[in-house]
PDB file of the backbone (N, CA, C, O) and the ligand in Angstrom, with CONECT records:
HET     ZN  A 101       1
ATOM      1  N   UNK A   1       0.840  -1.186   0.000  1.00  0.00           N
ATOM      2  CA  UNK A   1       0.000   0.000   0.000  1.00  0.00           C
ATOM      3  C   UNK A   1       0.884   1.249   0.000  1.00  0.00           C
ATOM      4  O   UNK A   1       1.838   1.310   0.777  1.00  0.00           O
ATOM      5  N   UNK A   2       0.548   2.432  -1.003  1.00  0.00           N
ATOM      6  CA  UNK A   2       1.176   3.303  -0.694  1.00  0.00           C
ATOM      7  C   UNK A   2       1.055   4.519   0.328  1.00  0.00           C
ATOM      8  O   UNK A   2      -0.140   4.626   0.601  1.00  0.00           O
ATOM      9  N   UNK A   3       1.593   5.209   0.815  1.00  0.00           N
ATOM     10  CA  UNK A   3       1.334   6.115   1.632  1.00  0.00           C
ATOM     11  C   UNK A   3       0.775   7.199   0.982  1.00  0.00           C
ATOM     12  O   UNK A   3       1.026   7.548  -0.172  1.00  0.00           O
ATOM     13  N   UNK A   4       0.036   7.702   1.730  1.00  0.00           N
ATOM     14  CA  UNK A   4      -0.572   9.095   1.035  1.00  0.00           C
ATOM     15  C   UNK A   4       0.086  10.382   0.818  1.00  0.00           C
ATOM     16  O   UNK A   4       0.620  10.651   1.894  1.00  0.00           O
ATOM     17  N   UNK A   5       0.317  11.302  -0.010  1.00  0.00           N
ATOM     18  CA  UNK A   5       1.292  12.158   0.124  1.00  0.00           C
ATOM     19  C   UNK A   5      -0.004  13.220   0.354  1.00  0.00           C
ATOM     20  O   UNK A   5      -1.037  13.292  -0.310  1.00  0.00           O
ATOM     21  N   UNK A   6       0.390  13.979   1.468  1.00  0.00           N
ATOM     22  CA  UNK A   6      -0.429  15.245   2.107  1.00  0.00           C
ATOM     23  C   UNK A   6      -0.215  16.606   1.420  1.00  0.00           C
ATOM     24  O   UNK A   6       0.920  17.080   1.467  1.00  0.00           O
ATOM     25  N   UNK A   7      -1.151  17.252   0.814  1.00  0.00           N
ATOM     26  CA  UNK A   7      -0.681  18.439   0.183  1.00  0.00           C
ATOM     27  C   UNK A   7      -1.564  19.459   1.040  1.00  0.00           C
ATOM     28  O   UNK A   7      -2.767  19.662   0.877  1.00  0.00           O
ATOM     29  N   UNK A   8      -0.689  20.088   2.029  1.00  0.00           N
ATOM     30  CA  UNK A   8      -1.240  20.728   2.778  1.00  0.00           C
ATOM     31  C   UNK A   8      -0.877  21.769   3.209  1.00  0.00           C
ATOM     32  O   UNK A   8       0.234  21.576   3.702  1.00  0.00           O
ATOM     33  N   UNK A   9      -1.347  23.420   3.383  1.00  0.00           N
ATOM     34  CA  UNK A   9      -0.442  24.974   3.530  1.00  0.00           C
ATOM     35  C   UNK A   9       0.554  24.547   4.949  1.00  0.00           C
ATOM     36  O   UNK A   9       0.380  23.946   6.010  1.00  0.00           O
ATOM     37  N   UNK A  10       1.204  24.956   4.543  1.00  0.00           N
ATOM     38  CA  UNK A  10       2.458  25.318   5.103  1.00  0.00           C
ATOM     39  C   UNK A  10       1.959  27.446   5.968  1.00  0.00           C
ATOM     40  O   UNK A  10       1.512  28.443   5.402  1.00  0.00           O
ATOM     41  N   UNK A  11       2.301  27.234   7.215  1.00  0.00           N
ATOM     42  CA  UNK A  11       1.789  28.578   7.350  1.00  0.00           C
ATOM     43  C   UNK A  11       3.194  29.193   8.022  1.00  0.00           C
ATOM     44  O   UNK A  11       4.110  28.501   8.466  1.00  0.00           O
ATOM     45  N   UNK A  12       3.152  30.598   7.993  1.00  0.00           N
ATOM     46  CA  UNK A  12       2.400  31.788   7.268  1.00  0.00           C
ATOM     47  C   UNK A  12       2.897  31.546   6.361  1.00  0.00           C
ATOM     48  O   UNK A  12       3.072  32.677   5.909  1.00  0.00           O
ATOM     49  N   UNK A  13       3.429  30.694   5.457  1.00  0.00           N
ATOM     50  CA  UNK A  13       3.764  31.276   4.221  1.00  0.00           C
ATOM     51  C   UNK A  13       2.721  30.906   3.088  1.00  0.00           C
ATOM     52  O   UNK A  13       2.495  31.680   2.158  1.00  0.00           O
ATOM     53  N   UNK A  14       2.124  29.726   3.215  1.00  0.00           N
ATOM     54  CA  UNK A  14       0.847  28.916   2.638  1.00  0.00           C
ATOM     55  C   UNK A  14       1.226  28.391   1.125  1.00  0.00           C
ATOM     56  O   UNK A  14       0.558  28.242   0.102  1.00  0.00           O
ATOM     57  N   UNK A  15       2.965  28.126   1.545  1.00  0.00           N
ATOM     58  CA  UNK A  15       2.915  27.368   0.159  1.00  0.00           C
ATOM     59  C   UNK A  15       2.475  25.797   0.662  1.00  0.00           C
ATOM     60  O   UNK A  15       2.068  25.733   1.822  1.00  0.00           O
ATOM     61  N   UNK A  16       2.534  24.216  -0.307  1.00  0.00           N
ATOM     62  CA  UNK A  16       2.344  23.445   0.173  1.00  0.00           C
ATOM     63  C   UNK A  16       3.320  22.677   1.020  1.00  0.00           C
ATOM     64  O   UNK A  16       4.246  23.481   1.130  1.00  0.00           O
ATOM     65  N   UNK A  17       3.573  21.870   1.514  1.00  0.00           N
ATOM     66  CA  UNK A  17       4.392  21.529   2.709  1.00  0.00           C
ATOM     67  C   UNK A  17       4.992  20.645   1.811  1.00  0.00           C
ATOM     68  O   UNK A  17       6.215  20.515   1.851  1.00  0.00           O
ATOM     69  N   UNK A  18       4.197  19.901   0.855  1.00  0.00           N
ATOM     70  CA  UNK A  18       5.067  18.600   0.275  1.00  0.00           C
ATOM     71  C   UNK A  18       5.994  19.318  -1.135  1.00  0.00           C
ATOM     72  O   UNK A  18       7.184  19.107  -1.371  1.00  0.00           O
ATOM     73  N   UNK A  19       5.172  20.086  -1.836  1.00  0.00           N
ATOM     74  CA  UNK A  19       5.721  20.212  -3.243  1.00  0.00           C
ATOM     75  C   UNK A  19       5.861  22.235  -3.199  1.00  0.00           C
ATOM     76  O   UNK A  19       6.419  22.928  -4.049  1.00  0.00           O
ATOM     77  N   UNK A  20       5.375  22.563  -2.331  1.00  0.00           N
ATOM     78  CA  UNK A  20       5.757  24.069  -2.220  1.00  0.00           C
ATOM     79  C   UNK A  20       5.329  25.216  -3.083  1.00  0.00           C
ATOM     80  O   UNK A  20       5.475  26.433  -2.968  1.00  0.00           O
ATOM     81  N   UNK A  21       4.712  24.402  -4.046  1.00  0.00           N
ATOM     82  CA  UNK A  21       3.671  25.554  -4.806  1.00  0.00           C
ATOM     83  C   UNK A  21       2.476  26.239  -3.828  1.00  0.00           C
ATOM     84  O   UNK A  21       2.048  25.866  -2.736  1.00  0.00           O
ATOM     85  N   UNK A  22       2.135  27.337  -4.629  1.00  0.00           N
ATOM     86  CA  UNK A  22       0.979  28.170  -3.786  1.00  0.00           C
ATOM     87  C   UNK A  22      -0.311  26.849  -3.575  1.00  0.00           C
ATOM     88  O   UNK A  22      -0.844  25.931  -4.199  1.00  0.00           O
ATOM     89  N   UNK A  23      -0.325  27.450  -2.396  1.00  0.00           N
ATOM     90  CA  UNK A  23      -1.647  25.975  -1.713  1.00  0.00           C
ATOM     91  C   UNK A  23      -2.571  27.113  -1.943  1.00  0.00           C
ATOM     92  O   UNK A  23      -2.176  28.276  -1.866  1.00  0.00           O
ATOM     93  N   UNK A  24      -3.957  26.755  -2.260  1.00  0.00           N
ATOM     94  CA  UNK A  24      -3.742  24.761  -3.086  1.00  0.00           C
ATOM     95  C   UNK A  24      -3.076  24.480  -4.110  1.00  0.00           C
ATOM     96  O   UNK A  24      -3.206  25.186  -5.110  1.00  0.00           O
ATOM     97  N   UNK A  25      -2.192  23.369  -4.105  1.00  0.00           N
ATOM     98  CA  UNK A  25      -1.632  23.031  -5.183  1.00  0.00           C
ATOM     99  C   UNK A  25      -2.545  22.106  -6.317  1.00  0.00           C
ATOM    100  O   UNK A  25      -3.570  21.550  -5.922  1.00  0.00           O
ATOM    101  N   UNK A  26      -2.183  22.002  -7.498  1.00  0.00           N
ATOM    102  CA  UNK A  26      -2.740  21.062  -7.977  1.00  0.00           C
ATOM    103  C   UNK A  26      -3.349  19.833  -7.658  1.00  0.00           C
ATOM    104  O   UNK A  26      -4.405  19.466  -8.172  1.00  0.00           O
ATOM    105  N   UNK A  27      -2.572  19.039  -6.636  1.00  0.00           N
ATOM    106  CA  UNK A  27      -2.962  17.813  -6.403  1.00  0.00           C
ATOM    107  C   UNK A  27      -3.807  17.810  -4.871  1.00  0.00           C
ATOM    108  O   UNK A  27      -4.287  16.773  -4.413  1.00  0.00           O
ATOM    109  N   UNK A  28      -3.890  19.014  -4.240  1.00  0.00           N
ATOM    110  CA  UNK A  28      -4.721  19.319  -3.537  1.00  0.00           C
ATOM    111  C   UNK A  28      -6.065  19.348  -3.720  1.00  0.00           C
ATOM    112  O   UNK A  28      -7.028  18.700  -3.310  1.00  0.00           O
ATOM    113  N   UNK A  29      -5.816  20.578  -4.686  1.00  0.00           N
ATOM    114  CA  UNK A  29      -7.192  20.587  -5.315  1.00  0.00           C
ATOM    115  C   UNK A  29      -7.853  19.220  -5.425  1.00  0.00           C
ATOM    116  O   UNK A  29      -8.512  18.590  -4.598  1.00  0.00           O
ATOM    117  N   UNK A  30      -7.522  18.954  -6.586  1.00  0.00           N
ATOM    118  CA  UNK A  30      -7.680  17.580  -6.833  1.00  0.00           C
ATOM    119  C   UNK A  30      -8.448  16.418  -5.664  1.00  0.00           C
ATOM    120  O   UNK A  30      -9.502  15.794  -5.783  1.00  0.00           O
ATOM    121  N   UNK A  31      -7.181  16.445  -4.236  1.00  0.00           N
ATOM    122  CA  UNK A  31      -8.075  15.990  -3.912  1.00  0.00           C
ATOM    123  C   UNK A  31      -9.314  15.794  -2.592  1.00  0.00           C
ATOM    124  O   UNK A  31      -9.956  14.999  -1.906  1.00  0.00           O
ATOM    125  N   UNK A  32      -8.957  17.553  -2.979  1.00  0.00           N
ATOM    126  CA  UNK A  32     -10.565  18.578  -2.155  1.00  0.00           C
ATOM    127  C   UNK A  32     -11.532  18.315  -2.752  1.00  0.00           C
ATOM    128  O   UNK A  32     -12.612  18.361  -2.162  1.00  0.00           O
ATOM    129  N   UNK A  33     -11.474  17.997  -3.956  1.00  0.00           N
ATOM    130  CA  UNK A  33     -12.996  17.732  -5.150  1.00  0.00           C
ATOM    131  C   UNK A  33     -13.300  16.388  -4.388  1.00  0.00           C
ATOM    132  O   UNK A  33     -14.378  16.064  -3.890  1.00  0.00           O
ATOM    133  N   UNK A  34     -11.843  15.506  -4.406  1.00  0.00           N
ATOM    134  CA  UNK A  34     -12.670  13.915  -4.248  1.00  0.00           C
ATOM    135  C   UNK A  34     -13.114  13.863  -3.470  1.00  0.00           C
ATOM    136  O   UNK A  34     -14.151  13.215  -3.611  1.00  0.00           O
ATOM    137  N   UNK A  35     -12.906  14.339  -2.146  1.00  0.00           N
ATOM    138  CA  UNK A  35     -13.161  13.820  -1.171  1.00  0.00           C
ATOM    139  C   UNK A  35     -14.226  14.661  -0.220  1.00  0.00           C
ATOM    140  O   UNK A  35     -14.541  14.329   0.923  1.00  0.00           O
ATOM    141  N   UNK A  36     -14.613  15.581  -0.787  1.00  0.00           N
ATOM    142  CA  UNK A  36     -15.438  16.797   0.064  1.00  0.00           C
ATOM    143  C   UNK A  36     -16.643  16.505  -0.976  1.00  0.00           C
ATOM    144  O   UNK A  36     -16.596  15.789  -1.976  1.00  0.00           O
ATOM    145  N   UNK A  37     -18.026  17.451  -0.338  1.00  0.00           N
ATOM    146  CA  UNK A  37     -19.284  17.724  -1.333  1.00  0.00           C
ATOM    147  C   UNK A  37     -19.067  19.118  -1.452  1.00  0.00           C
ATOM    148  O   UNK A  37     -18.424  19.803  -0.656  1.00  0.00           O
ATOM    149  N   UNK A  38     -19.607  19.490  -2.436  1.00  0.00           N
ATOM    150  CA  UNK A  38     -19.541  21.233  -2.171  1.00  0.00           C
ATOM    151  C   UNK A  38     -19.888  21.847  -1.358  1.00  0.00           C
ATOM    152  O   UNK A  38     -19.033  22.702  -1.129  1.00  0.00           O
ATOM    153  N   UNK A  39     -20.823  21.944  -0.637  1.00  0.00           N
ATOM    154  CA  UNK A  39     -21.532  22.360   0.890  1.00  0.00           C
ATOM    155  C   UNK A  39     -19.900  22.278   1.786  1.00  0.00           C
ATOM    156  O   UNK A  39     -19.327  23.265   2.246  1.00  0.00           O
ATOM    157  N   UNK A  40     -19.448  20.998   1.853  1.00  0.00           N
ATOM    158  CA  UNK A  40     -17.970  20.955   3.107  1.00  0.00           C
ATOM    159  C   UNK A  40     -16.769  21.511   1.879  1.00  0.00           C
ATOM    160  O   UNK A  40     -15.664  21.877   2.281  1.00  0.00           O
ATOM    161  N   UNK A  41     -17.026  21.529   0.698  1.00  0.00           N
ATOM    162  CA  UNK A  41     -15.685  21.986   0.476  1.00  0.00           C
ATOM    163  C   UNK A  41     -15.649  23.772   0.544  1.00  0.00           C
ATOM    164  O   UNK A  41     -14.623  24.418   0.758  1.00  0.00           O
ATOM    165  N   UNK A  42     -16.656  24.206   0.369  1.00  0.00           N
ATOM    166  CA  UNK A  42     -16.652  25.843   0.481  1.00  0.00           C
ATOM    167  C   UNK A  42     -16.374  26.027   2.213  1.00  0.00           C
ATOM    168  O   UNK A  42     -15.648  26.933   2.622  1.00  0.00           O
ATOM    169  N   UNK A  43     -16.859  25.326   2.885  1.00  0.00           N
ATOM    170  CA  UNK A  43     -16.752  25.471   4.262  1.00  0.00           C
ATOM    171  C   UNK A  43     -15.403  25.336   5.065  1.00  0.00           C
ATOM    172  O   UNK A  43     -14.979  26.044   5.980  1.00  0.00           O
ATOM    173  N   UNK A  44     -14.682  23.896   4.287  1.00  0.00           N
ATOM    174  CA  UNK A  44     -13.361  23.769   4.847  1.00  0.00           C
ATOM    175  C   UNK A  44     -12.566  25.133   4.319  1.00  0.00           C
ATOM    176  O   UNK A  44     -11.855  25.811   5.062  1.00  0.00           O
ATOM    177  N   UNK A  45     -12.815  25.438   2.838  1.00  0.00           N
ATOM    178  CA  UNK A  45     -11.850  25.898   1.904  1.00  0.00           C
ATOM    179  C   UNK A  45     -11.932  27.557   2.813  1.00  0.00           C
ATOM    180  O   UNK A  45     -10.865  28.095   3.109  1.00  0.00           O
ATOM    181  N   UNK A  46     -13.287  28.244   3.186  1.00  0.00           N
ATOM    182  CA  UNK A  46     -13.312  29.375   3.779  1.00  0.00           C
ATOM    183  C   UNK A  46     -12.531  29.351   5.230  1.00  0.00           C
ATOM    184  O   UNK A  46     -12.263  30.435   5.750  1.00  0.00           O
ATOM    185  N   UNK A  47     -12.244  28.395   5.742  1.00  0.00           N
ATOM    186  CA  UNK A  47     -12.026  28.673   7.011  1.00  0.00           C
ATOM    187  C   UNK A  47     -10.243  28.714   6.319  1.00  0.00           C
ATOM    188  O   UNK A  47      -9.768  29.782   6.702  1.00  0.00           O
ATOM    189  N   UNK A  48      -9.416  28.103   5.660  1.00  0.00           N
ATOM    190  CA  UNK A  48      -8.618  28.019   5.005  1.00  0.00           C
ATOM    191  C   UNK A  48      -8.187  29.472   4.667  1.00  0.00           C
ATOM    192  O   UNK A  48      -7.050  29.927   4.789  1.00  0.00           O
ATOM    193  N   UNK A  49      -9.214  30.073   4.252  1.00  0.00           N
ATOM    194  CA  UNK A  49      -8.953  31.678   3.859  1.00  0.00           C
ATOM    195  C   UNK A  49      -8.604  32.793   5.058  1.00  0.00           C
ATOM    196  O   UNK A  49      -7.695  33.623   5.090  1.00  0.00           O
ATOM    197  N   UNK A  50      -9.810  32.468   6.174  1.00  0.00           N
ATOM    198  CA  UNK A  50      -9.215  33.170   7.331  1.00  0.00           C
ATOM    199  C   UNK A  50      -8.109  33.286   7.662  1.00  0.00           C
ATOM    200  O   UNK A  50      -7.384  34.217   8.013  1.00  0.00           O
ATOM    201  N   UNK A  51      -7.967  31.626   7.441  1.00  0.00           N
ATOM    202  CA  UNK A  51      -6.536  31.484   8.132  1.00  0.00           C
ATOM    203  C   UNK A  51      -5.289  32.506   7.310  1.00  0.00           C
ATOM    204  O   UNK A  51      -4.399  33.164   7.849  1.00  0.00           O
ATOM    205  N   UNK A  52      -5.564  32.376   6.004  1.00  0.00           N
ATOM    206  CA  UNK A  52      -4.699  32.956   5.031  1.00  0.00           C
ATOM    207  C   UNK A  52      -4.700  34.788   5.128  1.00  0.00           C
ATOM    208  O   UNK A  52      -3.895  35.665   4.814  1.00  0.00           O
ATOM    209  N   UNK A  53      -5.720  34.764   5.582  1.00  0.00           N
ATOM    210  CA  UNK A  53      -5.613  36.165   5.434  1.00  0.00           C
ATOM    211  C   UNK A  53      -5.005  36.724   6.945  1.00  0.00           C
ATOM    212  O   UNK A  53      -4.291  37.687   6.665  1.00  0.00           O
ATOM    213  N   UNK A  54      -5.002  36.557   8.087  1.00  0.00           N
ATOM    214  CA  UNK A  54      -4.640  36.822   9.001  1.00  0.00           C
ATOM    215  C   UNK A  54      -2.768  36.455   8.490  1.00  0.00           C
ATOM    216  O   UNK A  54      -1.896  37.303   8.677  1.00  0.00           O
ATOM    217  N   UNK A  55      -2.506  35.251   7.937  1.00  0.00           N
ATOM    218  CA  UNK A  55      -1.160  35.104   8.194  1.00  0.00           C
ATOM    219  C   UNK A  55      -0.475  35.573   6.902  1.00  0.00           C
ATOM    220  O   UNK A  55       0.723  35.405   6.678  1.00  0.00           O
ATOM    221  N   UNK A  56      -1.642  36.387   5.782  1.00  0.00           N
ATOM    222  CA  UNK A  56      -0.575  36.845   5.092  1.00  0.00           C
ATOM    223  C   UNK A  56      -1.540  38.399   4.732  1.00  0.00           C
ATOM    224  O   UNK A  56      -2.439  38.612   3.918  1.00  0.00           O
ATOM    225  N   UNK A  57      -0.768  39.410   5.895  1.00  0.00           N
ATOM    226  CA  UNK A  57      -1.586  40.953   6.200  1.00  0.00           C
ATOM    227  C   UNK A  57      -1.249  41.351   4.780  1.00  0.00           C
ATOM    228  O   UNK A  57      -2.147  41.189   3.953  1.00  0.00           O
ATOM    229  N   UNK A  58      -0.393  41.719   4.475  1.00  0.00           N
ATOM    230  CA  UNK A  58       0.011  42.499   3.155  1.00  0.00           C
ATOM    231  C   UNK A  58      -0.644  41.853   1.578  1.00  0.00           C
ATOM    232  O   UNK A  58      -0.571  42.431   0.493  1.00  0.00           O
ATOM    233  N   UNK A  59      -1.130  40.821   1.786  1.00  0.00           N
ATOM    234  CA  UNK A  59      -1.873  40.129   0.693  1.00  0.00           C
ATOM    235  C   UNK A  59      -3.397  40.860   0.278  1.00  0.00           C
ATOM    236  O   UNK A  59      -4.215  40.978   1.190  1.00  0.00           O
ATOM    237  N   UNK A  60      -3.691  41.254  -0.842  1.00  0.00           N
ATOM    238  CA  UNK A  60      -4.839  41.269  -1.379  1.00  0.00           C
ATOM    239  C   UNK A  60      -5.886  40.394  -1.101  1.00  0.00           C
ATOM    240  O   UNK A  60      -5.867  39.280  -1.626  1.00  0.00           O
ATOM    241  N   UNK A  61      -6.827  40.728  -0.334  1.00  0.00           N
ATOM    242  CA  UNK A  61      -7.746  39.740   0.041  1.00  0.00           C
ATOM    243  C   UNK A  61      -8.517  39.106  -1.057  1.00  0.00           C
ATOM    244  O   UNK A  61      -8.960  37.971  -0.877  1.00  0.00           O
ATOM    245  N   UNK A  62      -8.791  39.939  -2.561  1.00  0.00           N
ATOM    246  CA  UNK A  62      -9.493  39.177  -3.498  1.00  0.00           C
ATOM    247  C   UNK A  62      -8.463  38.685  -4.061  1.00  0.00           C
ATOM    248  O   UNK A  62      -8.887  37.600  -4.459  1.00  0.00           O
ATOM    249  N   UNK A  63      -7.268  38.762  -4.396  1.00  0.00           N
ATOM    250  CA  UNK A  63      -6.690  37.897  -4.770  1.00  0.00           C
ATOM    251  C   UNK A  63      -6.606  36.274  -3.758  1.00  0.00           C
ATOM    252  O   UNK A  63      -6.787  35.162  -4.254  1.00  0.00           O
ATOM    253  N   UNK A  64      -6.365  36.480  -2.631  1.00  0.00           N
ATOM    254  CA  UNK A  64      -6.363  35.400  -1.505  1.00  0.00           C
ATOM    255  C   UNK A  64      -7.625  34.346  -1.970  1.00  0.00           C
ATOM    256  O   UNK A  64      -7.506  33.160  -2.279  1.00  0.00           O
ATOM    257  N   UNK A  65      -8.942  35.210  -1.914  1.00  0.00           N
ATOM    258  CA  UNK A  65     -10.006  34.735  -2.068  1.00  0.00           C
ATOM    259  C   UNK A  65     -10.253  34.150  -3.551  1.00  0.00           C
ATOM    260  O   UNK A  65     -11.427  33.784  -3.597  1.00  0.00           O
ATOM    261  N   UNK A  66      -9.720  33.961  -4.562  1.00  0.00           N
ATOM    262  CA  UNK A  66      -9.035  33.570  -5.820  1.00  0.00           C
ATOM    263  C   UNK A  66      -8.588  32.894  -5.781  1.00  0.00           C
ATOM    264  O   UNK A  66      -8.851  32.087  -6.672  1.00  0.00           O
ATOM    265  N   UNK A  67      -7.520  32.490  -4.815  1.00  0.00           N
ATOM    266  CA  UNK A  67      -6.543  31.572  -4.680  1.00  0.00           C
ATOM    267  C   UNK A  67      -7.100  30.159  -4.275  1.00  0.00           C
ATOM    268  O   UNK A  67      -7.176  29.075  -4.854  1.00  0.00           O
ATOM    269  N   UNK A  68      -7.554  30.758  -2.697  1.00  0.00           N
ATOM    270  CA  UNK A  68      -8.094  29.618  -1.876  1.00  0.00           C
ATOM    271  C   UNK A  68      -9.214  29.055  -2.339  1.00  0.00           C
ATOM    272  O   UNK A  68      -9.417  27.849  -2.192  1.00  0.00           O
ATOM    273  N   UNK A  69     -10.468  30.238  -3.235  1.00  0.00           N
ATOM    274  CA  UNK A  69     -11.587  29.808  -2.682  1.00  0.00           C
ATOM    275  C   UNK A  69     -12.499  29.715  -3.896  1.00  0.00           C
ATOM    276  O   UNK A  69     -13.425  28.941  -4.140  1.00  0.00           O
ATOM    277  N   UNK A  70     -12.095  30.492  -4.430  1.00  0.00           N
ATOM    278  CA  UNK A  70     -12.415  31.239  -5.920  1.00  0.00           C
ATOM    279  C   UNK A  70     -12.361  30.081  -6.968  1.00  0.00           C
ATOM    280  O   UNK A  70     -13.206  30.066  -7.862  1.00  0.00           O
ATOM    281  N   UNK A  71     -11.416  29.122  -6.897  1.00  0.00           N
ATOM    282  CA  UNK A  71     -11.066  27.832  -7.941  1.00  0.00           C
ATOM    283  C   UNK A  71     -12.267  26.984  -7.448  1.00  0.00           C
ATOM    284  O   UNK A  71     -12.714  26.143  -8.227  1.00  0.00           O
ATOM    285  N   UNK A  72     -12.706  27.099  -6.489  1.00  0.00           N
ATOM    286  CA  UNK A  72     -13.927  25.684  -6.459  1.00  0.00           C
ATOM    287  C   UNK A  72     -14.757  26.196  -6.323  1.00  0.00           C
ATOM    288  O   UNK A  72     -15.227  25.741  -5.280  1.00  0.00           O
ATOM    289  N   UNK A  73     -15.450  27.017  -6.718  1.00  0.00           N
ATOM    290  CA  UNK A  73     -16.772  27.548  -6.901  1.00  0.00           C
ATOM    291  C   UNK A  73     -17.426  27.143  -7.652  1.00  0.00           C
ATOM    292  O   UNK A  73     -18.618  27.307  -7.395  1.00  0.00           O
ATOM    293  N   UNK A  74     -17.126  26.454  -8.885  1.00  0.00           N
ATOM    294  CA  UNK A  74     -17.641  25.889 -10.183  1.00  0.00           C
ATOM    295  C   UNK A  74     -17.402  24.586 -10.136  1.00  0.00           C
ATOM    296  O   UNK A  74     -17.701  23.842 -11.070  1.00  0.00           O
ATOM    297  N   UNK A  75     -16.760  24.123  -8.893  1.00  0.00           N
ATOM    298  CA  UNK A  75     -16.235  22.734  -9.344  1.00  0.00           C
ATOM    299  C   UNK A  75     -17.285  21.645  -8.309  1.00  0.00           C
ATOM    300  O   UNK A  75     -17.165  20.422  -8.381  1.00  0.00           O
TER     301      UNK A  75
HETATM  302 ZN    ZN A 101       1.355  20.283  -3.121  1.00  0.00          ZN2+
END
């Protein structure tokens, strides 16, 4: 069995912990779709944003909100 690789923010900086791209990374995303409904993924993904925005002050909040939250709105 393989182990799961965790793609998960890294804080304050909120890249990912495993592969270091801006979280969410690709394979995050990915697999926030599988495993959430939309109802829990807007819910996890917002609290995700708080977090982001408190630990990164100088950040554009609509951009933040783009980042984190903005990609699964349609998905
Ligand atoms: Zn990653």
């Amino acid at each position: 069995m393989r182990a799961r690789v965790l793609h998960v923010p890294d804080r304050p900086s909120w890249e990912c912990q495993h592969c270091r791209a801006a979280w969410p990374c690709q394979p995050a995303r990915e697999d926030i779709v599988a495993t959430t409904d939309r109802v829990s993924r807007m819910i996890y993904l917002s609290l995700h944003l708080a977090d982001a925005i408190v630990d990164q002050r100088d950040a554009d909040p609509a951009a933040l909100f783009d980042r984190v939250v903005g990609w699964a709105c349609n998905s």
